[in-house]
C-alpha positions in Angstrom: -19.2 14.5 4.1 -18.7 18.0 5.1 -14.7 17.9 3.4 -16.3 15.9 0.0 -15.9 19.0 -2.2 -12.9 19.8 -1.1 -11.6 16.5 -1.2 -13.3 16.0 -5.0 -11.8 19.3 -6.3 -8.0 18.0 -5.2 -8.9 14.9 -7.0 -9.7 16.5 -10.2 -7.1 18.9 -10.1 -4.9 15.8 -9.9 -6.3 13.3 -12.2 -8.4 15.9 -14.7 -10.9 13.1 -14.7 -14.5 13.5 -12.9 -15.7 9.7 -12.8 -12.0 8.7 -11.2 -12.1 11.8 -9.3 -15.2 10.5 -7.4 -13.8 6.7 -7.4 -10.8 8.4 -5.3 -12.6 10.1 -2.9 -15.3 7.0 -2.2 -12.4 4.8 -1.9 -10.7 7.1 0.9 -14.0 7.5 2.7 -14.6 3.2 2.1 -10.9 2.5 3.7 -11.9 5.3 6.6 -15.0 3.3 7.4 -13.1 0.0 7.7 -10.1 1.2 9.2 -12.1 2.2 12.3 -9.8 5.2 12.5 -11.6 7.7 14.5 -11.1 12.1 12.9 -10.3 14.6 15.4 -12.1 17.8 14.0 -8.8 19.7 14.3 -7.1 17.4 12.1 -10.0 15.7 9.6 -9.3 18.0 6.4 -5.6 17.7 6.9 -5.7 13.7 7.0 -8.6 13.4 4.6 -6.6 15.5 1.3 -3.6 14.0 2.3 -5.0 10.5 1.9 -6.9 11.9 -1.7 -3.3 13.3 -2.5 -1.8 10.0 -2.0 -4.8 8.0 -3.7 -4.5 9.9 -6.5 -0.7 9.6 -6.7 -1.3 5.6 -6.0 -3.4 5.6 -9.1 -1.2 8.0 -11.3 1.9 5.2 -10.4 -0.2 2.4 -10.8 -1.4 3.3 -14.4 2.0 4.2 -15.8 3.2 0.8 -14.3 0.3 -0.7 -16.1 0.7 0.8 -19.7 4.5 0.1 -19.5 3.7 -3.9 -18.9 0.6 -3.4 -21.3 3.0 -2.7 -24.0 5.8 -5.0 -22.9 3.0 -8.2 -23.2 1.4 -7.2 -26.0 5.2 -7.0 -27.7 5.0 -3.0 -28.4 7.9 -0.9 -28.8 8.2 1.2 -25.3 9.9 4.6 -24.7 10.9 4.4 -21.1 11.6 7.3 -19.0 14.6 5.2 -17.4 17.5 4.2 -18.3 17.8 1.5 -21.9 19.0 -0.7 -19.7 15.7 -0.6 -17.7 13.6 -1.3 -20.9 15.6 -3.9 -22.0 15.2 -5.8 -18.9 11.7 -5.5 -19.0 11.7 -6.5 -22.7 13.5 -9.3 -21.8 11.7 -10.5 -18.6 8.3 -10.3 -20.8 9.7 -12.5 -23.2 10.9 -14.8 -21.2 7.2 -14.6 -19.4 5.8 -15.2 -23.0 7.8 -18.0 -23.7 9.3 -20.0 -20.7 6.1 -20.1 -18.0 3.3 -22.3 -18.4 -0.1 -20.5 -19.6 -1.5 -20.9 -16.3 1.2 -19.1 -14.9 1.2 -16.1 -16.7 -2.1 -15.9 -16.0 -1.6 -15.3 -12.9 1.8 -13.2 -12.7 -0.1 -11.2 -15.4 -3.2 -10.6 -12.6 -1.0 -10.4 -9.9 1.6 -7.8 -11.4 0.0 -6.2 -13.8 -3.9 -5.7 -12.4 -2.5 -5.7 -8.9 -5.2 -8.1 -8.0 -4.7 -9.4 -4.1 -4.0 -13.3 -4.6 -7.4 -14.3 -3.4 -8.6 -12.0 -6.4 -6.6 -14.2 -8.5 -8.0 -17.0 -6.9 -11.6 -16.5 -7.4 -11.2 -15.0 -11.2 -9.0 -18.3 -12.3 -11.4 -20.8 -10.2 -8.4 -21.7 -8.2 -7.1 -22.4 -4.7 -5.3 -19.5 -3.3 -2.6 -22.2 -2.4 -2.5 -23.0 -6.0 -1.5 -19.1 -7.3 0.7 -19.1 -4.2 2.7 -22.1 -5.6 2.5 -20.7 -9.3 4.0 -17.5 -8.2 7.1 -18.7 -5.8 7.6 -21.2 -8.9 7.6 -18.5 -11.6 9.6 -16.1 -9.4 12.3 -18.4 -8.7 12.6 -19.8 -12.7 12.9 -15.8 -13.5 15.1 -15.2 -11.0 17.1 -18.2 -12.4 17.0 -17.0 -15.4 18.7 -13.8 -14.6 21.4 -14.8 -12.3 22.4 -16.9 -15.3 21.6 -14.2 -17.0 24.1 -11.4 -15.9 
């Protein structure tokens, strides 16, 4: 605890938001804890910013990928960063999403992709086997991919 302050005012620097701020650094410390990975005094500040740095950068990334396919499913108009090309593939691989996999499907490549849920997380929000999202996915990934090697 004796780097928490330090750690905290990196986070909010980064992020400019105090209750994610904290979820960063309690999330570095939780995957410390179960990592078993053992600080040399020497090196504990170094290591412990650098994983807040790249915590905070995971959840900068992550949102942005987030509101893009927020927008995309709920049929928005998007103003990528990328090239048109970019946004029209999206555009396109959401509608085809929307209209080509079975509901229980996008379910779960919406959970999957989108909330970045683990597959087990899937699993235990859809009251399914994890076998069963397993089988979903490798069958919606290979009609998509399909689809665009057809496609192009």
């Amino acid at each position: 605890m004796a780097h928490y302050a330090q750690m905290y005012r990196l986070a909010v620097t980064i992020l400019y938001d105090d209750a994610e701020s904290k979820d960063v650094v309690s999330e570095v410390f939780a995957r410390l804890l179960s990592s078993r990975v053992t600080l040399k005094a020497d090196t504990a500040e170094w290591y412990l910013l650098s994983a807040v740095r790249n915590q905070c950068r995971n959840l900068l990334e992550h949102r942005q990928v987030h509101e893009r396919f927020f927008r995309l499913m709920s049929g928005e108009a998007v103003q990528l960063t990328s090239s048109g090309d970019e946004q029209l593939r999206m555009e396109e691989l959401m509608l085809y999403i929307r209209r080509h996999l079975p509901p229980l499907s996008q379910d779960i490549f919406r959970l999957r992709f989108l909330r970045e849920m683990t597959c087990q997380e899937v699993a235990d929000a859809l009251g399914i086997s994890r076998q069963t999202v397993h089988s979903h996915l490798q069958q919606a990934i290979g009609r998509i991919r399909e689809y665009f090697k057809s496609n192009t």
